[in-house]
C-alpha positions, 0 to 999 in steps of 0.5 A: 579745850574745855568741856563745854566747847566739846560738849557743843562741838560734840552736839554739832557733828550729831546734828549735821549727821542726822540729817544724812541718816534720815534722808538714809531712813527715808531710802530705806522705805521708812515712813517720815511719820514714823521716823518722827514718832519713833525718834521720840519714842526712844527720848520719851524715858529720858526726857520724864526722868528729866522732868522728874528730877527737875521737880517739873516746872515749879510755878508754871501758870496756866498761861505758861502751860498754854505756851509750853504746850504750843511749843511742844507741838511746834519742835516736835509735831511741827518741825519734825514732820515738815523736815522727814516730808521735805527730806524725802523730795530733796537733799539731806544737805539742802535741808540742812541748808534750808533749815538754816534760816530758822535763826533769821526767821526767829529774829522776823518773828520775834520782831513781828510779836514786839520782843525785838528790834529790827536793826539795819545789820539785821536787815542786811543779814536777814537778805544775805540768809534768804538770799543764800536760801533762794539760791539752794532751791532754785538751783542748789540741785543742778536741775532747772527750777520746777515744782519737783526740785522745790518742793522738798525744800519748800516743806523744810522751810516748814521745819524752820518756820516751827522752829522759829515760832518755837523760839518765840513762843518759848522766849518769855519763860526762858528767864523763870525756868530752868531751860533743859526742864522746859525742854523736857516738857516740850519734847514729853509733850509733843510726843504725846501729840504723835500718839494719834499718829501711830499707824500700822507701819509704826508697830511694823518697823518696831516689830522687824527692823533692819540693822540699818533702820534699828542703827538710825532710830537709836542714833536720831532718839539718842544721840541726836535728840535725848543726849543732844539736848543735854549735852547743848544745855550743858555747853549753853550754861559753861559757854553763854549763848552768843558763844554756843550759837557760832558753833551751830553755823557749822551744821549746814556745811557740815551736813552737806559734806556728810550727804556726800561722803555717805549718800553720795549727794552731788556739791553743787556750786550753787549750794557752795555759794547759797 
């Protein structure tokens, strides 16, 4: 297997896991706010000498900038939040279900802004997706549907919503920079946006952290999100994107079997089916 399928395999497992560690985070009395802020507080060093050494984005017009900077508050601000609030009401594997979508949501937005078609197999993907969606929130749990038991995926449908508007807003740059220094600048950039966000508990979990708490931290900033993009880029650049993105459909699954092996989250039928 060569290095840019390891690569992407790599970034795979990461990701399906942070959805165990921050629902783990969250148990542990850790504010959604500041885990959000501090998984980028670690990434921020990395992601500027990212940008440094990428010489920032050469050419970037002002018009770019405003779409740089829309994306950054999206990926970052946007999608983050939504997906710690929503994880604190639901399942790590639900959210991992939910957040899913984003791909079919892209292909909606981006048809609604004019930079795609919408085919009749885009149409029946797009039903079977939010269908399987309906059918995790409704009854993925295993309890009667109510505002309680939705609640928690209807904020992760958020974090899909920010995700997808990411994609749009970021497409028409794709082509004219390079790719892991857009990433750079949006992640630098949405982390500036956390700064107002800084509270008291911010500076006490920095100043005291459990083990556990420390371990979670280091493993969303780095592995899940500094090296996490990086090793992505690498494996997008050695493999072309149609043949990355097939990887990224074993998250969900994969999310869900970690939440039971290590929180003890039930597998429902229903979030097999979904």
């Amino acid at each position: 297997m060569s290095r840019a399928h390891l690569s992407i395999l790599a970034v795979v497992v990461t990701w399906a896991g942070s959805f165990s560690v921050i629902k783990a985070a969250l148990d542990d009395g850790v504010a959604a706010i500041d885990i959000a802020i501090l998984r980028y507080a670690v990434a921020v060093p990395g992601f500027a000498f990212i940008l440094w050494r990428a010489r920032g984005l050469p050419g970037l017009t002002r018009r770019d900038a405003y779409r740089v900077v829309a994306a950054g508050a999206l990926v970052v601000v946007g999608y983050h939040l939504f997906l710690n609030f929503g994880t604190r009401h639901t399942t790590s594997g639900i959210a991992a279900l939910v957040v899913a979508l984003a791909p079919g949501l892209t292909v909606v937005l981006a048809a609604v802004a004019g930079l795609e078609r919408i085919r009749l197999r885009h149409v029946l993907g797009l039903s079977l997706a939010f269908a399987g969606v309906l059918v995790v929130v409704a009854l993925g749990s295993g309890q009667s549907l109510s505002f309680g038991s939705a609640q928690g995926p209807l904020l992760v449908l958020g974090a899909a919503v920010s995700f997808a508007l990411y994609n749009v807003v970021l497409k028409p740059l794709l082509g004219r920079y390079d790719l892991l220094a857009l990433t750079a600048a949006t992640s630098l950039i949405g982390s500036i946006a956390f700064v107002p966000l800084v509270r008291g508990s911010t500076v006490d979990v920095v100043a005291d952290p459990s083990p556990a708490i420390a371990a979670a931290i280091l493993y969303l900033g780095i592995l899940a999100t500094l090296l996490g993009y990086i090793a992505w880029n690498y494996g997008l650049r050695g493999l072309g994107p149609t043949r990355a993105v097939t990887y990224a459909y074993a998250i969900p699954p994969l999310a869900v079997i970690f939440g039971a092996i290590f929180l003890g989250e039930p597998i429902t039928a229903w979030i097999v089916l979904g």
